[in-house]
PLY file of the C-alpha trace (Angstrom):
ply
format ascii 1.0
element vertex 141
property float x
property float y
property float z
element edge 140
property int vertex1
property int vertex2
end_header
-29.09 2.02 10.41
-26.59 3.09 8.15
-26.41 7.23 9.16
-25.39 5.29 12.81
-22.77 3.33 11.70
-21.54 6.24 9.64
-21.45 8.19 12.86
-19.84 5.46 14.47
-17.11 5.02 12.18
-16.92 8.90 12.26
-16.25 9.31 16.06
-14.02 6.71 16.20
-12.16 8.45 13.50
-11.19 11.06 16.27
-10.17 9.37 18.91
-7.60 6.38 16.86
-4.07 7.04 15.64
-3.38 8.23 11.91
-2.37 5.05 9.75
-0.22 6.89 7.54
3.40 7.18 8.25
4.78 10.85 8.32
7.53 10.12 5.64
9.69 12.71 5.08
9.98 13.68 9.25
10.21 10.50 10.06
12.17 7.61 7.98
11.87 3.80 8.43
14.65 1.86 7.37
14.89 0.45 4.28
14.12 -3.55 4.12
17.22 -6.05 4.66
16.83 -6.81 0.77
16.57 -3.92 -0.87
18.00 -3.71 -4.41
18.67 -0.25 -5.39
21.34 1.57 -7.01
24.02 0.20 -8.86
28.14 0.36 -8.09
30.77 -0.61 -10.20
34.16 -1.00 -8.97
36.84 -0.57 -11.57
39.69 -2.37 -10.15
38.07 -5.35 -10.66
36.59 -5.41 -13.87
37.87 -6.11 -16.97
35.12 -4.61 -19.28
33.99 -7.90 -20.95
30.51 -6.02 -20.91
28.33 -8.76 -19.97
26.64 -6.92 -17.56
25.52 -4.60 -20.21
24.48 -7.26 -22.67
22.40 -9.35 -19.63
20.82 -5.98 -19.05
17.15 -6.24 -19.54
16.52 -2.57 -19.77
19.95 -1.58 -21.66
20.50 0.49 -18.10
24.60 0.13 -18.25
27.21 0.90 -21.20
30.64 0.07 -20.72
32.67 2.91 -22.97
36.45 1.17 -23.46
38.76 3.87 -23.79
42.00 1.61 -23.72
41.60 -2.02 -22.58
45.22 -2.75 -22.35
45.47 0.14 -19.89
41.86 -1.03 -17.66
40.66 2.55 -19.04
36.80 2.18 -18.80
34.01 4.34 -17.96
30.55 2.71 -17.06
27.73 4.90 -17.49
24.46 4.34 -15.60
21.55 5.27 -16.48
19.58 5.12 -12.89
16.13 6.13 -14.76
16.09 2.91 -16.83
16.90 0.27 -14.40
14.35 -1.83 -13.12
16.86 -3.18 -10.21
16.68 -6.68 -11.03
20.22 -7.46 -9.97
20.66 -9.69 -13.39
24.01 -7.51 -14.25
25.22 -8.21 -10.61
24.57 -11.33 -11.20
26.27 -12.19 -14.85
29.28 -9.87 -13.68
32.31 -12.82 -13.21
34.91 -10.37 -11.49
32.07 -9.47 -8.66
32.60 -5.80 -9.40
29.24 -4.89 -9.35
26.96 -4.46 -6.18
23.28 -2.86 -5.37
23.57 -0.54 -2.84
20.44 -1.07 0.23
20.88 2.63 1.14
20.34 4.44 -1.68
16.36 3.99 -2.70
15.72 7.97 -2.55
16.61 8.49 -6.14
13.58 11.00 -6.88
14.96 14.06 -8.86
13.69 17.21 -10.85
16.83 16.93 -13.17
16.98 14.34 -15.84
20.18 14.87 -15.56
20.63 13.06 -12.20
19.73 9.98 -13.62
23.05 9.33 -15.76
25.81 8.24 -13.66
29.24 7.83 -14.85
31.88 5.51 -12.77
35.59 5.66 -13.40
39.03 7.66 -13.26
37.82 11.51 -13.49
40.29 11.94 -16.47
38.01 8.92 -18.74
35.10 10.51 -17.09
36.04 13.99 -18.12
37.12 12.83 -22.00
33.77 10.84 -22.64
32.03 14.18 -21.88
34.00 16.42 -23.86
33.02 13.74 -26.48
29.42 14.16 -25.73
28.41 17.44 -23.99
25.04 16.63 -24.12
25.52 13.98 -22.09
26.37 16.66 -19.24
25.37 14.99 -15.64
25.35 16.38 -12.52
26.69 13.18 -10.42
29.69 11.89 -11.35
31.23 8.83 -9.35
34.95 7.91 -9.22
35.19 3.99 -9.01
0 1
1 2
2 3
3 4
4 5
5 6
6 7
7 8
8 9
9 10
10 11
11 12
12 13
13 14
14 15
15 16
16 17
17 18
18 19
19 20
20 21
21 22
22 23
23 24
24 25
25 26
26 27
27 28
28 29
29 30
30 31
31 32
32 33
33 34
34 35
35 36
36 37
37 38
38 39
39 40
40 41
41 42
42 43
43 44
44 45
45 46
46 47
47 48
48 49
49 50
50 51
51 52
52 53
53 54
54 55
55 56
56 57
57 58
58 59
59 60
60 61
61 62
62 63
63 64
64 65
65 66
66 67
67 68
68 69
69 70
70 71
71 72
72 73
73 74
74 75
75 76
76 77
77 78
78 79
79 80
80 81
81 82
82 83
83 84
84 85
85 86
86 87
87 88
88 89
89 90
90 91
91 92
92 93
93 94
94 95
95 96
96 97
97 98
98 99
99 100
100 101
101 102
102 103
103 104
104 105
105 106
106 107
107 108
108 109
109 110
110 111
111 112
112 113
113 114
114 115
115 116
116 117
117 118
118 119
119 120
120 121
121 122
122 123
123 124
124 125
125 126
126 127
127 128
128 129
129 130
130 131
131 132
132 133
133 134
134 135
135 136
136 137
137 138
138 139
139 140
């Protein structure tokens, strides 16, 4: 009884379509509510840092370079973040989003997974400050 229903389950096997979904050739799109990667917009925020403080997984740092000037640079560090949307959230000046798009973040490069947001002048001084902290991605906001 059981070598038939092994046959059985076998044959049909065959003849039905393949359950799995052929990912990389063919993409579904990403749910309504996705929460993936973080934006900061600068002209809105005043770098109070309470997105960084409300940040479960200490994911965001707000470097102040000159607050009287709005000089900030947020760095983001992608591979931390659980995407719990708590710093979107706790952010007053609503200068934070989650992007739905973005949920491809795989990379070979740790590198990848520091983001920096802000003027590419404050970018470009916080790395000469730290040039281990080298990334590859760097976003003007």
């Amino acid at each position: 009884m059981k070598l038939t229903g092994m046959w059985r389950d076998a044959l049909s096997g065959l003849v039905r379509r393949p359950a799995t979904q052929r990912y990389p050739f063919e993409r579904l799109p990403a749910p309504e509510r996705l929460r993936s990667k973080l934006h900061w917009d600068l002209s809105q925020c005043t770098g109070c840092s309470l997105c960084a403080k409300d940040c479960p997984a200490n994911a965001i740092e707000i470097i102040a370079l000159d607050r009287k000037a709005k000089r900030f640079v947020f760095r983001y560090h992608v591979d931390r973040c659980t995407f719990c949307g708590q710093c979107v959230v706790s952010c007053r000046q609503n200068c934070l989003t989650m992007s739905t798009g973005e949920w491809e973040l795989a990379a070979l490069d740790r590198r990848r997974f520091q983001v920096h947001y802000g003027k590419e002048d404050d970018v470009a001084a916080v790395l000469d400050e730290h040039p281990d902290d080298d990334v590859a991605a760097t976003g003007a906001g």
